[in-house]
DSSP file (Angstrom, degrees, kcal/mol; ACC not computed):
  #  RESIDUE AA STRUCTURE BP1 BP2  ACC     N-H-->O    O-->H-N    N-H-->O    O-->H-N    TCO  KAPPA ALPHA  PHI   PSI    X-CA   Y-CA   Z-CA
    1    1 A X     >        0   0    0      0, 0.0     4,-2.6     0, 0.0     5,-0.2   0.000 360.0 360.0 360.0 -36.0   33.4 -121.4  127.6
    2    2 A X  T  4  +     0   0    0      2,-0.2     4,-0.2     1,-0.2     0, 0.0   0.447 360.0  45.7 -48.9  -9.9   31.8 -118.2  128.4
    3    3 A X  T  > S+     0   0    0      2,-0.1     4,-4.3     3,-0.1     5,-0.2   0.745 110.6  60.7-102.1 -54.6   28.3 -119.8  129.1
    4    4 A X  H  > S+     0   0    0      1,-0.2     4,-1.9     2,-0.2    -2,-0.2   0.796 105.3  45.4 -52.6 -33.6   30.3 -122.6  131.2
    5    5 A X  H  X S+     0   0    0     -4,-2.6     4,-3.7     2,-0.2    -1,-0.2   0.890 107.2  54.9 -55.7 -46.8   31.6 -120.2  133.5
    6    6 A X  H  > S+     0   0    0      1,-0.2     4,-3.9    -5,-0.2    -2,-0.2   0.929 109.9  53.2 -58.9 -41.9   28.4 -118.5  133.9
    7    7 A X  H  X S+     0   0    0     -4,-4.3     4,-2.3     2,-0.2     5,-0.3   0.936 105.1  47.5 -43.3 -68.2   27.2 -121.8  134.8
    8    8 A X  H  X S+     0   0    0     -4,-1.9     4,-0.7    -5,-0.2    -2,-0.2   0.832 115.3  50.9 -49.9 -29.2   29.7 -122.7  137.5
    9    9 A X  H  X S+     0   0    0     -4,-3.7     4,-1.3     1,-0.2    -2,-0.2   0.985 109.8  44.3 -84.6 -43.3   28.9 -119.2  138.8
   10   10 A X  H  X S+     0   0    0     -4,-3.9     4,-3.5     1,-0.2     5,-0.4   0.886 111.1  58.5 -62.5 -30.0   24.9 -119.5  139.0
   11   11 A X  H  X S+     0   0    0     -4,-2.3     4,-1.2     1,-0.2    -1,-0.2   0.856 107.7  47.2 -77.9  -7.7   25.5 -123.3  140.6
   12   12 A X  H  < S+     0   0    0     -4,-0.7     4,-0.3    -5,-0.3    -2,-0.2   0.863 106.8  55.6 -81.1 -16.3   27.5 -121.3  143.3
   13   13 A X  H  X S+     0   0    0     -4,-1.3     4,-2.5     1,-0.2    -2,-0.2   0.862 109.7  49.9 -72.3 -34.6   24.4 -118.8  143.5
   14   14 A X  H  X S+     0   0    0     -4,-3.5     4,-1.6     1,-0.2    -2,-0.2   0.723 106.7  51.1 -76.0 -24.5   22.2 -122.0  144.2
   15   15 A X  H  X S+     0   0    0     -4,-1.2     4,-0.9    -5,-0.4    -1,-0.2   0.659 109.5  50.9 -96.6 -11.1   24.2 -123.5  146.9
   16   16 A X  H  > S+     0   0    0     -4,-0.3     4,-2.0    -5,-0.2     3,-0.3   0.933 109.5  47.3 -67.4 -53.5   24.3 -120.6  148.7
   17   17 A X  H >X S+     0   0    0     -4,-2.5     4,-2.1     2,-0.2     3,-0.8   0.901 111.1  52.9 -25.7 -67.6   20.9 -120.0  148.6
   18   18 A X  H 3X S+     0   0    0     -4,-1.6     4,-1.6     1,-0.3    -1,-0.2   0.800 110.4  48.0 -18.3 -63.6   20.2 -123.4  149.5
   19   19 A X  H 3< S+     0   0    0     -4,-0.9     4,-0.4    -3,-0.3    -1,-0.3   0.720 112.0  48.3 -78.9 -26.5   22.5 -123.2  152.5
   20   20 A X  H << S+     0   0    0     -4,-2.0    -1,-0.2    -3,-0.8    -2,-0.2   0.636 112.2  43.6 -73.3 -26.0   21.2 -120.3  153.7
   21   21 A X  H  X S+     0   0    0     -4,-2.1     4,-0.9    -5,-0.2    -2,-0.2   0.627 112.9  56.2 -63.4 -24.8   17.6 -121.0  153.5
   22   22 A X  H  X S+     0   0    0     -4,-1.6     4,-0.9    -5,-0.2    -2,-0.2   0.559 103.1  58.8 -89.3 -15.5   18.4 -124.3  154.9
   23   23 A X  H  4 S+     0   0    0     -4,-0.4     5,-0.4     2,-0.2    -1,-0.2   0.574 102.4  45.7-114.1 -11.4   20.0 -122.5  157.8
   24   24 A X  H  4 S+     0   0    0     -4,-0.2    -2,-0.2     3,-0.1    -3,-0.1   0.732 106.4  63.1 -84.5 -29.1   17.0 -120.3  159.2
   25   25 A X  H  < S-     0   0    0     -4,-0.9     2,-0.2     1,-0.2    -2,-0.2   0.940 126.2 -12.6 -49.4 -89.0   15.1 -123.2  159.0
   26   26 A X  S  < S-     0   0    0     -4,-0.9     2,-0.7     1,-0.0    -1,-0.2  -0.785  83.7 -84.4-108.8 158.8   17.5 -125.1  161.7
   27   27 A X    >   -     0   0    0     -2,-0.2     3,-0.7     1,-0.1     4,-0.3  -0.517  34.8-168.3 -55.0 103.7   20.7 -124.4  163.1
   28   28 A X  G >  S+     0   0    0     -2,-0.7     3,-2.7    -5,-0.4     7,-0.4   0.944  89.5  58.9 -45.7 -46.8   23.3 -125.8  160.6
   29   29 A X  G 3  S+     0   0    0      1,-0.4    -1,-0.2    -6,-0.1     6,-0.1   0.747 104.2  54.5 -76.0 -30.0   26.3 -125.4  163.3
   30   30 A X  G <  S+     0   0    0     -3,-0.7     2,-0.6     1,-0.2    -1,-0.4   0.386  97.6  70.8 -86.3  -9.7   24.0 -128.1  165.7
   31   31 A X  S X> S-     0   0    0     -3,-2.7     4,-3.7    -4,-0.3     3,-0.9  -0.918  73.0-165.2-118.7  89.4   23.9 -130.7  162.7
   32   32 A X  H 3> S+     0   0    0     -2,-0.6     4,-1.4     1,-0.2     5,-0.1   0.834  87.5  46.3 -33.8 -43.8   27.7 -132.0  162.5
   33   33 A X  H 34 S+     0   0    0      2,-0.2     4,-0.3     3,-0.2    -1,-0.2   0.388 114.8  50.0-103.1  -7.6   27.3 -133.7  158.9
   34   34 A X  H <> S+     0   0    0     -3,-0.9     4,-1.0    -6,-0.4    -2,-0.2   0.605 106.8  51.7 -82.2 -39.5   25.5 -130.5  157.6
   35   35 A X  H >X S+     0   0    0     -4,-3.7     4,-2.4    -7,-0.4     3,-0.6   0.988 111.4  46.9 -68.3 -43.9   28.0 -128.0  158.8
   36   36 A X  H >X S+     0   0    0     -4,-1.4     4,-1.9     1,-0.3     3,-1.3   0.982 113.4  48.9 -82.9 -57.3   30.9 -129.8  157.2
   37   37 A X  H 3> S+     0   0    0     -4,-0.3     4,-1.7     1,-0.2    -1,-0.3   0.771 112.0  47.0 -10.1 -47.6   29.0 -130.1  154.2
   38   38 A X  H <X S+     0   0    0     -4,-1.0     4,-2.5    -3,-0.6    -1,-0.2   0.893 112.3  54.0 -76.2 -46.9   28.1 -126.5  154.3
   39   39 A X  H << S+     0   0    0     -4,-2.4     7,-0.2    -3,-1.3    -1,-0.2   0.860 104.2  53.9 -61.3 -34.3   31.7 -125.9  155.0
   40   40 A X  H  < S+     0   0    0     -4,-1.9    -2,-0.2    -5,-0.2    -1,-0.2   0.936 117.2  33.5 -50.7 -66.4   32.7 -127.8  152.1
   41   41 A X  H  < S+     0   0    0     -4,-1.7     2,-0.5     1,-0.2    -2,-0.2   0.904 118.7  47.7 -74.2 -60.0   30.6 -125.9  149.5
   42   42 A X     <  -     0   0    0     -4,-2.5     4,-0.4    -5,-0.2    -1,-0.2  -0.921  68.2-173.3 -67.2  95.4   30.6 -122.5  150.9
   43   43 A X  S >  S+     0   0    0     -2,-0.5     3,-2.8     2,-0.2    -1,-0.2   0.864  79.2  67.6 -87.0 -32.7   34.3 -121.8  151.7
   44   44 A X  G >  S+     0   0    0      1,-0.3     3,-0.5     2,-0.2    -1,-0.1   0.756  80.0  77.9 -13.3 -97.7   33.6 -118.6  153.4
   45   45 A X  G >  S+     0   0    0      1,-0.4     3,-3.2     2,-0.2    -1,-0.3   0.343  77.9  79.1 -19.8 -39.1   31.8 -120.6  156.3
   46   46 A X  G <  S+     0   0    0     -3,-2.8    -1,-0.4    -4,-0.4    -2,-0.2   0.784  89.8  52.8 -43.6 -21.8   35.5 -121.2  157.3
   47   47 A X  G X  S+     0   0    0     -3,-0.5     3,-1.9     1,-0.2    -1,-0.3   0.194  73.2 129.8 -99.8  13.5   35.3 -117.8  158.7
   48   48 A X  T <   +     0   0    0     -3,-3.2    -1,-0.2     1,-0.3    -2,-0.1   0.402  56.9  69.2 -59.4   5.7   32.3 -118.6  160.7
   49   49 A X  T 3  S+     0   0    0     -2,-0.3     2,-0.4    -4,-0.2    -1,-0.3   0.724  92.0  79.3-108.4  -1.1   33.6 -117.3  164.0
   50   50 A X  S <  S-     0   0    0     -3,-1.9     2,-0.7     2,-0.0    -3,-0.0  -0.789  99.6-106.9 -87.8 154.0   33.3 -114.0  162.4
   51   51 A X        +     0   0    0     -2,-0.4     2,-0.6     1,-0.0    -2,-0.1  -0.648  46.2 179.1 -70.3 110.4   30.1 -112.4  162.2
   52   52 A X        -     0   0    0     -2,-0.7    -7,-0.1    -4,-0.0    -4,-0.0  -0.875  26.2-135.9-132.0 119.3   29.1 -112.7  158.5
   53   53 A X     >  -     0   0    0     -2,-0.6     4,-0.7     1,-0.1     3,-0.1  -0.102  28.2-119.0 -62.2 156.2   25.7 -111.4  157.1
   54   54 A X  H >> S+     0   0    0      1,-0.2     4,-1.3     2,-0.2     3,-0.9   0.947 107.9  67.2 -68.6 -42.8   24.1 -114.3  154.6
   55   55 A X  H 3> S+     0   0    0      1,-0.2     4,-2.0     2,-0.2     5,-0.3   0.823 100.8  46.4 -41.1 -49.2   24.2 -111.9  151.6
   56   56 A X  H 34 S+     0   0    0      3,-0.2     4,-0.3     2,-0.2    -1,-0.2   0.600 105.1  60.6 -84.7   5.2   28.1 -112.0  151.5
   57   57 A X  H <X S+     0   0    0     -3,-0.9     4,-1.1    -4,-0.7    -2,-0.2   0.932 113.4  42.4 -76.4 -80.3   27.9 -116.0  152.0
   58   58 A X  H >X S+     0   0    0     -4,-1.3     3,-0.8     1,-0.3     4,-0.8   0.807 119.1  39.6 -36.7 -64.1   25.9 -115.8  148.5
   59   59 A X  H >< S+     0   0    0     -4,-2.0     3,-0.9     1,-0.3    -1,-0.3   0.887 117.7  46.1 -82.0 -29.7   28.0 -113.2  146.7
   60   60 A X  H >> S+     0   0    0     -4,-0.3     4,-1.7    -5,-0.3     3,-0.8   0.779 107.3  59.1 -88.0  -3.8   31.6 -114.4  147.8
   61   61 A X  H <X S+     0   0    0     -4,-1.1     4,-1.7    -3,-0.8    -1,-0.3   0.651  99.5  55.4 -96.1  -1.7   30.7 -118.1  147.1
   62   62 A X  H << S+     0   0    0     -3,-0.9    -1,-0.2    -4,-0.8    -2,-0.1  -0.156 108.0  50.7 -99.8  34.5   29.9 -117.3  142.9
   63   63 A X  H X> S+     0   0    0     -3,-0.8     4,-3.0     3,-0.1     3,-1.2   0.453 112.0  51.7-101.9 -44.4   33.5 -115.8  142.6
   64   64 A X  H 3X S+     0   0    0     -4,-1.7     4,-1.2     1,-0.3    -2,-0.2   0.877 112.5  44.6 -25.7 -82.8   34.5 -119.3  144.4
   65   65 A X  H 3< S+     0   0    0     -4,-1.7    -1,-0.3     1,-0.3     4,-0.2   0.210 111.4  46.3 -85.8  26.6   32.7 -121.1  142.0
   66   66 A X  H <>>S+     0   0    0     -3,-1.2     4,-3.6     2,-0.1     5,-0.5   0.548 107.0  58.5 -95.4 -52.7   33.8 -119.6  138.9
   67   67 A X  H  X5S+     0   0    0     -4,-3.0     4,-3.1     1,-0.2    -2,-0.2   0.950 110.8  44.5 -27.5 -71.1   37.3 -119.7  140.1
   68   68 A X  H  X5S+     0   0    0     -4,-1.2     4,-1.1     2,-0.2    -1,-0.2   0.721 116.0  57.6 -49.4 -31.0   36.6 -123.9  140.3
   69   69 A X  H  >5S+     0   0    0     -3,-0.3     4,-2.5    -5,-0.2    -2,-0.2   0.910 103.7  42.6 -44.1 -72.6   35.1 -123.2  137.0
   70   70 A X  H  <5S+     0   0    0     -4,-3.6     4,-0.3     2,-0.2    -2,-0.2   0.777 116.0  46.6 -52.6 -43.7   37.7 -121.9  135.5
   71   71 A X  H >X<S+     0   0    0     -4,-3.1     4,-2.4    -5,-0.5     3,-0.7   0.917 116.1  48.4 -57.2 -40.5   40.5 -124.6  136.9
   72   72 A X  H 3X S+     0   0    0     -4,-1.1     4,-1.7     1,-0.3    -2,-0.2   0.930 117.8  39.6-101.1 -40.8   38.1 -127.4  136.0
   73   73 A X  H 3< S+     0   0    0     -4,-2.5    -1,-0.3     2,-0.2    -2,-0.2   0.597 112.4  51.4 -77.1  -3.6   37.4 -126.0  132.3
   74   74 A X  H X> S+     0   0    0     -3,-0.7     4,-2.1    -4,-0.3     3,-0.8   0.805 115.6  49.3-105.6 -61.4   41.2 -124.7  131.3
   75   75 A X  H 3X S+     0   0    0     -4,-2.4     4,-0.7     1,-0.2    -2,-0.2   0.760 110.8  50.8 -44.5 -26.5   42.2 -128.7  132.5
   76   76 A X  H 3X S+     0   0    0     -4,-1.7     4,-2.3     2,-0.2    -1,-0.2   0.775 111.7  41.2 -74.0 -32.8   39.5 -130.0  130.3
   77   77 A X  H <> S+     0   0    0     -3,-0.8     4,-1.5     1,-0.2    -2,-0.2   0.573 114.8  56.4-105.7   4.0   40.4 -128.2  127.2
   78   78 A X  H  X S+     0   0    0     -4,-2.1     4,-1.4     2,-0.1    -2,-0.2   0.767 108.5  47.1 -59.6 -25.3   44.1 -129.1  128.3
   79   79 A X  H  X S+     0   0    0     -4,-0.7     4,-3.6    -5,-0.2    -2,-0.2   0.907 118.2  40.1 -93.2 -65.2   42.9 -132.6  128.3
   80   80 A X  H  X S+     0   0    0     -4,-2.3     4,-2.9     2,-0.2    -2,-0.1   0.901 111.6  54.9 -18.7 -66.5   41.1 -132.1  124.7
   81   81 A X  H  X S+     0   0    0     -4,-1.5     4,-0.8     1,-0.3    -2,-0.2   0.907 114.7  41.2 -60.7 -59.1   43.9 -130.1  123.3
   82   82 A X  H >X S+     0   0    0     -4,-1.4     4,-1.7     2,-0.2     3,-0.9   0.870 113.6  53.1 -55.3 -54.2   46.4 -133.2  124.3
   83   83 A X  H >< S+     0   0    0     -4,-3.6     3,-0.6     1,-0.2    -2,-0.3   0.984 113.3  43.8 -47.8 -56.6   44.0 -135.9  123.2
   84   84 A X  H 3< S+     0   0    0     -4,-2.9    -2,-0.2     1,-0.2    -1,-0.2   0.549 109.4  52.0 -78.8   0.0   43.6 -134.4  119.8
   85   85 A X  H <<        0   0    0     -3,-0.9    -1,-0.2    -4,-0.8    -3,-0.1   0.630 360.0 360.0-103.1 -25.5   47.3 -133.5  119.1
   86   86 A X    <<        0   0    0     -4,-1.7    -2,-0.2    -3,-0.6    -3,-0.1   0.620 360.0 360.0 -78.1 360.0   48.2 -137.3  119.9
C-alpha cells in the first residue's frame, strides 16, 4: 500500500507540473475549459485570487493527492476485506 500511496503522490507531482508548464506557455485563466480543469486537479488554484508562487501549487497538490490516495485505497481494501469475508 506503501508504493500505492507513493504513486498517488508522484501522479499529483505530475499534474502540477503539467499545469504549471502549461500555464507559462498561455494564460490558463483566459481558457474557460482549462481553468476549470486546472481547478479540478489542483485544488489550491481555488485560492487563485491570492498571489501564489508555482512551487507551492506543486508541493500542496502531492499532500492532496495522497490524501485521495489514501480514501480511494482504505475503500478498496474495505471492498476486498467485505468481498472475501462473504
Amino acid at each position: 500500500m506503501k508504493r500505492r500511496l507513493a504513486l498517488w503522490g508522484i501522479a499529483g507531482f505530475v499534474v502540477a507540473i503539467s499545469w504549471v508548464s502549461l500555464s507559462i506557455a498561455i494564460p490558463l485563466w483566459s481558457e474557460p475549459i482549462l481553468w476549470r480543469l486546472a481547478q479540478i486537479s489542483c485544488p489550491i488554484v481555488f485560492f487563485s485570487h491570492f498571489a501564489i508562487k508555482w512551487y507551492w501549487v506543486v508541493l500542496s497538490n502531492v499532500p492532496v493527492y495522497l490524501i485521495i490516495g489514501l480514501a480511494v485505497e482504505g475503500l478498496l481494501q474495505l471492498k476486498n476485506w467485505r468481498t472475501a469475508s462473504a
